[in-house]
C-alpha positions in Angstrom: 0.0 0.0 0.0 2.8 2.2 0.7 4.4 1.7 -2.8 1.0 2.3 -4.2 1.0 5.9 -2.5 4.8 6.9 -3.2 3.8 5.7 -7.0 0.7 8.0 -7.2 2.6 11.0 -5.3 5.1 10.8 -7.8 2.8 10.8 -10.8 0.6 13.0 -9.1 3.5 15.7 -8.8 4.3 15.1 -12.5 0.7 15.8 -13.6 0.0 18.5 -11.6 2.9 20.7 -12.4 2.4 21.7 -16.0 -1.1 22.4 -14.6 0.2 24.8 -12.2 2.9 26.6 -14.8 -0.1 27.6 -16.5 -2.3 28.8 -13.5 0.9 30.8 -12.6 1.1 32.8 -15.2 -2.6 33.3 -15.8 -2.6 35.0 -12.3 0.2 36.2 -12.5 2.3 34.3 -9.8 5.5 34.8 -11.6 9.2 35.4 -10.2 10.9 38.7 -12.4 14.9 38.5 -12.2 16.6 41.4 -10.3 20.2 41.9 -9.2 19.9 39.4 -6.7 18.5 35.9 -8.5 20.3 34.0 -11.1 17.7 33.4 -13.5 17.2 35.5 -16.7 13.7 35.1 -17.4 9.9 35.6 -15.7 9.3 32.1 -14.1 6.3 30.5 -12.3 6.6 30.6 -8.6 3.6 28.6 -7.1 5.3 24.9 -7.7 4.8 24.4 -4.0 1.4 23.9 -5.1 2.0 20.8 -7.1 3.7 19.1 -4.2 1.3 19.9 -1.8 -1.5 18.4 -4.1 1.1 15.5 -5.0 1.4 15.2 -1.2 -2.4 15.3 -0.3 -3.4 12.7 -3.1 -0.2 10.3 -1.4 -0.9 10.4 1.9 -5.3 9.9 1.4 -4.4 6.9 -0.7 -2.4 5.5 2.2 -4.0 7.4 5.1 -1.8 6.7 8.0 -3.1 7.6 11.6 -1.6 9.9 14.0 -2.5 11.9 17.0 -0.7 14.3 15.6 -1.8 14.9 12.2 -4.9 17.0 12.2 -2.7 19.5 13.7 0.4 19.4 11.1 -2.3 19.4 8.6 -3.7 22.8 10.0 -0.1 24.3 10.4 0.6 23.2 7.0 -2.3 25.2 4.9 -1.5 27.8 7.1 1.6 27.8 5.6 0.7 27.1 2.6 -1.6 29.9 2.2 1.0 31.8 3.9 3.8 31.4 0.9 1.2 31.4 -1.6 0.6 35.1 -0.9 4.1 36.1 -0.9 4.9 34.4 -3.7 1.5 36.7 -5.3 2.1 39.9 -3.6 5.5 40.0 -1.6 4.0 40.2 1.8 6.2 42.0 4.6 8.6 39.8 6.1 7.0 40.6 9.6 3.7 39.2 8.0 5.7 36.3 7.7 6.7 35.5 10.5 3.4 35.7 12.2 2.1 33.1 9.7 4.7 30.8 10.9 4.0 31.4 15.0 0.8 30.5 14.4 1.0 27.3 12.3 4.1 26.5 15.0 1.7 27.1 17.7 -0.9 25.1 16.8 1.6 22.5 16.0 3.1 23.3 19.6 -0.4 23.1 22.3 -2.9 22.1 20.2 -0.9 19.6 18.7 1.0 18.5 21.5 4.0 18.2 19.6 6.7 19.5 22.1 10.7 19.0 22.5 9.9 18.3 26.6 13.9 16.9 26.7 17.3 16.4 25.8 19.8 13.5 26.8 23.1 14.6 26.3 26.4 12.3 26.4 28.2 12.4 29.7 25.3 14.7 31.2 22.4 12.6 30.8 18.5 14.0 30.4 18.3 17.7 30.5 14.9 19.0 30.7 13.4 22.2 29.1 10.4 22.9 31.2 9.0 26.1 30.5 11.2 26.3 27.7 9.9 23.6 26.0 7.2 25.3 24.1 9.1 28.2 22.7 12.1 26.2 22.3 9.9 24.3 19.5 8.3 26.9 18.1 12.3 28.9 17.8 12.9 25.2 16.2 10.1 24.9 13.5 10.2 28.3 12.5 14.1 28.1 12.0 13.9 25.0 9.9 11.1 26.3 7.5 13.6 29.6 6.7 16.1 27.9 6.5 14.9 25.7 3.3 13.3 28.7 2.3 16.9 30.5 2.4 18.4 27.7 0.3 16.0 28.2 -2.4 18.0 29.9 -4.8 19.1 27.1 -7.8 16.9 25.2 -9.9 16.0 22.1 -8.0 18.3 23.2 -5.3 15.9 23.9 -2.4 13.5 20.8 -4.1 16.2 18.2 -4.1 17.9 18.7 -0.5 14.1 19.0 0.9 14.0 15.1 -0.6 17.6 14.1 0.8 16.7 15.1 3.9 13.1 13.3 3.9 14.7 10.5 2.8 17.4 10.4 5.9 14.1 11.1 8.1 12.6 8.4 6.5 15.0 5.8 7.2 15.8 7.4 10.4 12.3 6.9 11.0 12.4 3.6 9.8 15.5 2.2 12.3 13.4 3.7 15.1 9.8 2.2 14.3 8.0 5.0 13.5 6.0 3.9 10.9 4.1 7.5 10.6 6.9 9.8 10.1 8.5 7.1 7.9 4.9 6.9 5.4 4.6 10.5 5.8 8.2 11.8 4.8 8.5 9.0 2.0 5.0 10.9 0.1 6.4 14.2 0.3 9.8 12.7 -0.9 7.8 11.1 -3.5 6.0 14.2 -4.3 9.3 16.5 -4.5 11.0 13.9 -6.9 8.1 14.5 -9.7 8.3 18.1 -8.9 12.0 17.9 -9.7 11.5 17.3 -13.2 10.5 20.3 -14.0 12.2 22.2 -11.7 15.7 20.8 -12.7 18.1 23.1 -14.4 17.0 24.4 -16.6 14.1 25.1 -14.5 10.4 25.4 -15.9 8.7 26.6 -12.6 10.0 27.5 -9.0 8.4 25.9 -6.2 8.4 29.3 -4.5 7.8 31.1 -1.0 4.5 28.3 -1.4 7.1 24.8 -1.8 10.0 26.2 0.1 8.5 27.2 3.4 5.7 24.3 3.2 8.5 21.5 2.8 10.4 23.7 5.7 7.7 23.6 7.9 6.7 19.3 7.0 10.2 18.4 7.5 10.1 20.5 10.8 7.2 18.4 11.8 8.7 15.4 11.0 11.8 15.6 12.5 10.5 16.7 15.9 7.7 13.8 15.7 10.0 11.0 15.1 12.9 12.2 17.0 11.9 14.2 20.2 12.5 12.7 23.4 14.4 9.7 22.0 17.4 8.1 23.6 21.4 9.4 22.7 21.2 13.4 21.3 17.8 13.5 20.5 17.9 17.0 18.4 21.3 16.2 17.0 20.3 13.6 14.3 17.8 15.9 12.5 20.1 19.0 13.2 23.1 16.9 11.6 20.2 15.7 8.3 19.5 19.7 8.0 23.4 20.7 8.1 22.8 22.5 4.7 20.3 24.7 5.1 21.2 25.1 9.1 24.7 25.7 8.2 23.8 28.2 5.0 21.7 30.3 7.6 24.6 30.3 10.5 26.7 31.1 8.3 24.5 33.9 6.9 23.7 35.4 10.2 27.6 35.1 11.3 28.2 36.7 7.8 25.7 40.0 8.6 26.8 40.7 12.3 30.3 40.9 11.2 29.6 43.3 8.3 27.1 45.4 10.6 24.0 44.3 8.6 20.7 43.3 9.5 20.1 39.8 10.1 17.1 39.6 7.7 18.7 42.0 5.0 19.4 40.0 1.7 22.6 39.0 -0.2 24.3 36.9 -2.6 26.4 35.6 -0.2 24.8 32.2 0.2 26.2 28.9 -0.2 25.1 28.5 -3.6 26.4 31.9 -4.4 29.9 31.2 -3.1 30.4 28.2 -5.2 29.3 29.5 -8.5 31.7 32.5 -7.9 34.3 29.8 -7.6 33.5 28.5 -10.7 31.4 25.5 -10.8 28.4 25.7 -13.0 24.7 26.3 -12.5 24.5 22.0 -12.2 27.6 21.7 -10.7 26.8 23.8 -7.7 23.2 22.4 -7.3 24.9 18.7 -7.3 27.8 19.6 -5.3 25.1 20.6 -2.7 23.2 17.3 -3.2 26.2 15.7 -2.3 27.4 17.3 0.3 23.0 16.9 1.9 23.6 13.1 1.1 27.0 13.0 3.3 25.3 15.5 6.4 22.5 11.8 6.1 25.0 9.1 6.0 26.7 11.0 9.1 23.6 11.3 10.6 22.9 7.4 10.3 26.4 6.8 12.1 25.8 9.0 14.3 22.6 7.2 15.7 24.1 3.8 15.9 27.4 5.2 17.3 29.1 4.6 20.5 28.8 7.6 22.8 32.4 8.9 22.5 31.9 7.7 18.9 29.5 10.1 18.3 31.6 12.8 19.9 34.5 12.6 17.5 32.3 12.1 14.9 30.6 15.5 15.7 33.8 17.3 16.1 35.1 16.2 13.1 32.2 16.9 11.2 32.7 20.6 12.6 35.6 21.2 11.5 35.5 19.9 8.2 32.2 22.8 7.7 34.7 25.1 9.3 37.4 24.5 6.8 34.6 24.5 3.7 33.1 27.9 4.9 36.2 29.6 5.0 37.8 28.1 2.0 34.1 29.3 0.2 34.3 32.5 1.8 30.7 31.7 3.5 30.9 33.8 6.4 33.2 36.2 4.8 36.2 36.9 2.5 38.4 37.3 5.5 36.8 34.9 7.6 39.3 32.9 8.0 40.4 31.9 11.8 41.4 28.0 11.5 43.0 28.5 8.2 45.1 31.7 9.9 46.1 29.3 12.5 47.8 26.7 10.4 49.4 29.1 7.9 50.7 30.6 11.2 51.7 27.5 12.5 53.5 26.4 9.3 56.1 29.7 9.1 
């Protein structure tokens, strides 16, 4: 039954795209190029709208139960309705926002979906308390940015959204939890038959409307099939979302230093510093891929590692982004501290 409802998402996705080109341009959803975006041309920007219908026709087919689902549903056309507006009439960032607390608050209480605890190596359970509720909220608005940051390539923000649902699925799948495994292999699914025509070259962006929806879902799905479990509970989907959680670090780290605003935009981004290095549109998006499909594989280690295991495999993964980022120039031209220290070290 599952194979019958990643099949249909997929063909679902397929089908319903060149359906939503053409609404797109009839209403005039369409993404203009300025200074700032690497596209030439006036593009479609309401593919998130094809994936969410992919996703719907999925996930009825199948119909898995969950406490929880009436209330990710809810947060999720909230969101959806949410990006579809910016991606009609640029709504104010602080607009936004608000959309977002309120789909992660009804997630949150009405939901029940909380991260009550963490047990940490050497420390053991540390409980959040009070904090627990904003603490989620801080973690499922941060997530669905930080796709939405990413989405900057054709297929780019599409195609680590489906590496990281498929490291939550098999996650998901090592732990038992059927759910989160049916419900992040659909909108997997769903993004693949989005992806070919979203590709380079690109016939329709998924915009504000697939970006923050598939940040918000994988939000959800993380914190339901990891929260509270044994080991470093919100390590393993921090270490699945290293791209887009690094990319948006890195940004922030980047704007404090040159005495910007945290929310102003650039084209400093990670996709931006590797295509000023050189590698083509493709190669960049795939160079990402890659390095989403290694951030999975350590994630998988990670979770069957020992405990001081895990630690070097943590510390190692940190510095290896450290060295990237300032080889890249992510947070900087002359952000460069560990790369100071061993040319200093070598005179």
């Amino acid at each position: 039954m599952l194979f019958l409802a990643l099949a249909t998402a997929f063909i679902a996705a397929i089908i319903f795209t060149p359906l939503v080109i053409r609404l797109a341009y009839r209403i005039g959803a369409v993404d203009r190029p300025n200074y700032r975006k690497v596209h030439a041309t006036i593009m479609p920007r309401i593919g998130g709208l094809a994936i969410f219908g992919a996703f719907l026709v999925g996930y009825f087919i199948l119909g898995p139960e969950n406490e929880h689902a009436v209330a990710m549903f809810v947060g999720a056309f909230i969101i959806i309705l949410l990006g579809f507006l910016d991606d009609m009439f640029e709504i104010t960032a602080k607009a936004k926002f608000s959309g977002q607390f309120v789909a992660a608050i009804i997630v949150t209480t009405w939901g029940d979906m909380q991260i009550e605890f963490i047990n940490l190596p050497l420390i053991g359970q540390f409980d959040f308390g009070y904090l627990s509720i904003p603490i989620t909220i801080i973690w499922i608005i941060g997530i669905t940015n930080a796709i939405n940051l990413i989405d900057g390539l054709d297929g780019l923000a599409a195609g680590v959204s489906t590496i990281a649902l498929l490291s939550i699925t098999v996650m998901a799948l090592i732990m038992g939890n059927m759910f989160v495994v049916a419900t992040a292999a659909i909108l997997a699914a769903s993004s693949l038959g989005f992806l070919f025509y979203n590709f380079h070259p690109a016939k329709i962006f998924m915009g504000d409307t697939g970006s923050l929806f598939m940040g918000f879902m994988i939000s959800v799905l993380a914190l339901l099939g990891y929260k509270n479990v044994a080991v470093v509970s919100l390590i393993i989907p921090i270490i699945i979302l290293g791209v887009p959680i690094s990319d948006t670090f890195f940004a922030i780290v980047r704007r404090i230093r040159m005495k910007q605003k945290i929310t102003a935009p650039d084209k400093s981004h990670l996709h931006h510093c590797l295509l000023r290095a050189g590698f083509s549109h493709r190669q960049t998006v795939l160079v990402i891929y890659g390095l989403a499909i290694l951030f999975g594989v350590v994630a998988v280690l990670f979770s069957q590692a020992t405990v001081w295991g895990a630690i070097v495999l943590v510390l190692v993964m940190l510095l290896v982004i450290e060295l990237f980022v300032e080889i890249i120039g992510l947070a900087g031209a002359n952000y460069r501290p560990i790369l100071n220290l061993v040319r200093m070290i070598g005179k």
